[in-house]
C-alpha positions as CSV (number, residue, x, y, z in Angstrom):
1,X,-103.3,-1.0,-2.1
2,X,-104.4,1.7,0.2
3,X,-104.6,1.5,3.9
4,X,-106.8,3.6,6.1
5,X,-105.0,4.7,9.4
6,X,-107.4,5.9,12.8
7,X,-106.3,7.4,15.2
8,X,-108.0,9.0,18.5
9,X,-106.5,7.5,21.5
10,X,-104.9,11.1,22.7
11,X,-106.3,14.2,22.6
12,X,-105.7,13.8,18.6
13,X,-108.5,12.6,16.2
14,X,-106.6,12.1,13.2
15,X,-107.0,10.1,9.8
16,X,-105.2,9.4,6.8
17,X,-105.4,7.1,3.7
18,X,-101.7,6.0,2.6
19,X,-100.6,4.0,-0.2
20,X,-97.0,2.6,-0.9
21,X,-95.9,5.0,2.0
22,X,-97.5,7.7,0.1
23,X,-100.1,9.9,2.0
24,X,-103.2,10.1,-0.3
25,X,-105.2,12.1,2.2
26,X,-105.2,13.1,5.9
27,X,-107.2,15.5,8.2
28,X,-105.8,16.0,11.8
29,X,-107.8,18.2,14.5
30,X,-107.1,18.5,18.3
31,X,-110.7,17.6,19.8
32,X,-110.1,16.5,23.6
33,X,-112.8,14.6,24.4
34,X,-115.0,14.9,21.0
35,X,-113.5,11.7,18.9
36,X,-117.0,10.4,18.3
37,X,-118.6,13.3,16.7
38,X,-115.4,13.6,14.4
39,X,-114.2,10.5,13.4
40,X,-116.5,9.2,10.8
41,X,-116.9,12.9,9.0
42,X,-113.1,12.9,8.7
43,X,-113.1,9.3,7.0
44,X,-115.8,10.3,4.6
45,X,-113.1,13.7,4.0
46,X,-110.1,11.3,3.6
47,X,-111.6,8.4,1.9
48,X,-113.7,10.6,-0.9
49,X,-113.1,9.5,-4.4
50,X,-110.9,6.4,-3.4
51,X,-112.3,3.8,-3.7
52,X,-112.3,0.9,-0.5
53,X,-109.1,0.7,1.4
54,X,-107.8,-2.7,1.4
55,X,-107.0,-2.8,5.2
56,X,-107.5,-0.8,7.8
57,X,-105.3,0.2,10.7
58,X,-105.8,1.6,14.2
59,X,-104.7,3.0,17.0
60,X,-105.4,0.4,20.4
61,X,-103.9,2.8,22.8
62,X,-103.1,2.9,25.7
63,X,-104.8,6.6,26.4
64,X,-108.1,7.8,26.5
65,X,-110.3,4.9,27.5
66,X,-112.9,6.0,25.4
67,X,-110.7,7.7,22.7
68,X,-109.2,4.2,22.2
69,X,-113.0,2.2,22.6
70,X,-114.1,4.7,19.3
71,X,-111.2,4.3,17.5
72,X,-111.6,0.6,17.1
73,X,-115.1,0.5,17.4
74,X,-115.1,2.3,13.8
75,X,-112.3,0.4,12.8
76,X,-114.1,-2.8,13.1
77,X,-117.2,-1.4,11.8
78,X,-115.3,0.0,8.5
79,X,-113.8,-3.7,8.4
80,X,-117.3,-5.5,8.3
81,X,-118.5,-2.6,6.2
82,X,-115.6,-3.0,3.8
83,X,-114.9,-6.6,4.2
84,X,-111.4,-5.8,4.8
85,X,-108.9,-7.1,7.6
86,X,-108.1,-4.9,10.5
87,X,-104.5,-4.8,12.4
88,X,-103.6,-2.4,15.3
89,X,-100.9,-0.5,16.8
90,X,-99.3,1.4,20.1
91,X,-99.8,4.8,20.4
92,X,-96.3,4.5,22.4
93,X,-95.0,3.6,19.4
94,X,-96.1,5.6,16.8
95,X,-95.2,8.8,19.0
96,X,-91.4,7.2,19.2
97,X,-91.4,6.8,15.5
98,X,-92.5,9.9,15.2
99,X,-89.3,11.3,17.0
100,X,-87.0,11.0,14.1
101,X,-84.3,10.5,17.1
102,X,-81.0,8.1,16.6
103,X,-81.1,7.3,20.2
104,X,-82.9,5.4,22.6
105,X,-85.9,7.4,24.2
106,X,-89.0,7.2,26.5
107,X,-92.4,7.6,25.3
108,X,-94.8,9.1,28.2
109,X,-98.4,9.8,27.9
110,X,-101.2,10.7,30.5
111,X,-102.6,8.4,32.1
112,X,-105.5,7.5,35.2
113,X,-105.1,8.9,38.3
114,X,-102.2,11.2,38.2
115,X,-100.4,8.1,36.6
116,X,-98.2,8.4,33.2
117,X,-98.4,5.4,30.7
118,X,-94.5,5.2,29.8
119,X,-92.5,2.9,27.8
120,X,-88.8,2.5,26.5
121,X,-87.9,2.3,22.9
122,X,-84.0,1.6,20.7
123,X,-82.9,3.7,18.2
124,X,-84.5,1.6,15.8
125,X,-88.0,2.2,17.4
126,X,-88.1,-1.5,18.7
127,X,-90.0,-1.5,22.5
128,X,-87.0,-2.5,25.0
129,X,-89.5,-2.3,28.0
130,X,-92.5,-3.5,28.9
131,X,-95.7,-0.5,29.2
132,X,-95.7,0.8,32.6
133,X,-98.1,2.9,34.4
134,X,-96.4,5.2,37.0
135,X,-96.7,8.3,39.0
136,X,-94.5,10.6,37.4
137,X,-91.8,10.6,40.2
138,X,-91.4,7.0,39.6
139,X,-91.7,6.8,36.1
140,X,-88.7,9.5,36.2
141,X,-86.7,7.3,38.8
142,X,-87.5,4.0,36.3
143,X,-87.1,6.1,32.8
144,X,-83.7,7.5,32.6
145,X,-83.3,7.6,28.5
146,X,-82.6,11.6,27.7
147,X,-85.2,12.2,25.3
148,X,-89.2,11.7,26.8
149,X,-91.6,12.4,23.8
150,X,-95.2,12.6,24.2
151,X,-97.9,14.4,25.7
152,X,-96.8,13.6,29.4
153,X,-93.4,14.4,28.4
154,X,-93.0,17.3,30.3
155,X,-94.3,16.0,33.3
156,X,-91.9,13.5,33.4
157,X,-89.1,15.5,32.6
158,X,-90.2,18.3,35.2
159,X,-90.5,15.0,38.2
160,X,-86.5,14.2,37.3
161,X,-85.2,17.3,37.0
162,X,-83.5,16.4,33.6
163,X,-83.9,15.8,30.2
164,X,-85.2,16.9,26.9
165,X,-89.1,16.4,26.8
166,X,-90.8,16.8,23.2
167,X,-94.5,17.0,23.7
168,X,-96.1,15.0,20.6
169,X,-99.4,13.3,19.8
170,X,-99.8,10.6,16.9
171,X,-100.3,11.4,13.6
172,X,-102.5,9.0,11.5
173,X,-100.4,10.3,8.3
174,X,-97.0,9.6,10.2
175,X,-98.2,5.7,10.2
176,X,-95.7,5.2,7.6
177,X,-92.7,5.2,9.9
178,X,-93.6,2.1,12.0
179,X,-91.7,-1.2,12.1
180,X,-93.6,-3.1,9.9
181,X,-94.1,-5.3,13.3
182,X,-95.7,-2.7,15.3
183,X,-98.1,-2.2,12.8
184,X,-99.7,-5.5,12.6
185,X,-101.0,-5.9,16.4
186,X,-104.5,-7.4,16.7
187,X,-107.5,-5.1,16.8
188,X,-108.0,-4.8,20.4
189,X,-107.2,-2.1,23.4
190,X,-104.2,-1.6,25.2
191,X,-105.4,-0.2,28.4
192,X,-102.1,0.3,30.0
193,X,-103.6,-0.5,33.4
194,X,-105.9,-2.8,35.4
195,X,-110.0,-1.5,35.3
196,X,-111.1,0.4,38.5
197,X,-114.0,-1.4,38.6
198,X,-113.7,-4.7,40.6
199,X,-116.0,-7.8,40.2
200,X,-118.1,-8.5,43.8
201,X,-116.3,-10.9,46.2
């Protein structure tokens, strides 16, 4: 059965309908900040003639606060629509399964405040640190792993003075080539980092 893949926590708004590791249809644009004028246009694109996916699966981030908030927003929407169950996944980890690489590697994204979202991953894409949020000096002190993919790649690279950095964002259609585990995380956002906004004393 088919599964419907959403993605718009980066700069990305990307979508792709895959069945038995086979991608059916996909659309991929770079929009910034426009995820919610996209993203249900590009579902009706994908999803035309097909009929219902039977789950649905979506990026929770961390990134683009509201990138991630419309990506499951829709998800969940498409799951009540549907009647269909949702699962998640990292946008760390799609980017490292993305990198094709036999080696262990750092995945580093823009962040808040100057701050990059980074986090380690084996050879076999399994996470082998937790997700850290970090000026780029210190994610470069705490991140020594050769490769850095990512779209904060370079920044990190450029803070250590070392390194290959491959700037990537996720691709819905590339959803195939996560651990079957890292595709099955609940529906809900991975901020990365504690809210700005504090309750009143």
């Amino acid at each position: 059965m088919a599964v419907l893949v959403i993605d718009t926590a980066t700069a990305a708004c990307s979508v792709a309908l895959i069945e038995d590791g086979a991608v059916l249809a996909a659309a991929h644009e770079i929009v910034g900040r426009g995820h919610a004028e996209r993203l249900v246009p590009m579902v009706a694109e994908v999803t035309a003639g097909h009929a219902a996916p039977a789950r649905i699966l979506v990026d929770c981030g961390p990134g683009s606060f509201t990138g991630v908030r419309v990506g499951l927003a829709a998800a969940r929407a498409f799951g009540l629509g549907w009647e269909r169950p949702v699962a998640g996944f990292s946008s760390l980890a799609l980017i490292a399964a993305m990198t094709g690489a036999a080696e262990e590697i750092a995945v580093a994204i823009p962040g808040g405040h100057g701050e990059l979202f980074v986090q380690a991953f084996s050879a076999s894409r399994e996470p082998v640190s937790p997700l850290r949020s970090l000026k780029p000096e210190d994610a470069g002190a705490a991140f020594p792993q050769r490769l850095v993919a990512g779209p904060g790649a370079t920044a990190l690279v450029a803070a250590r003075g070392y390194g290959e950095a491959r700037e990537l964002l996720p691709e819905a259609a590339r959803a195939t080539l996560l651990p079957d585990a890292l595709a099955d995380l609940p529906p809900s956002p991975i901020y990365g980092r504690a809210p700005d906004a504090k309750l009143p004393a």
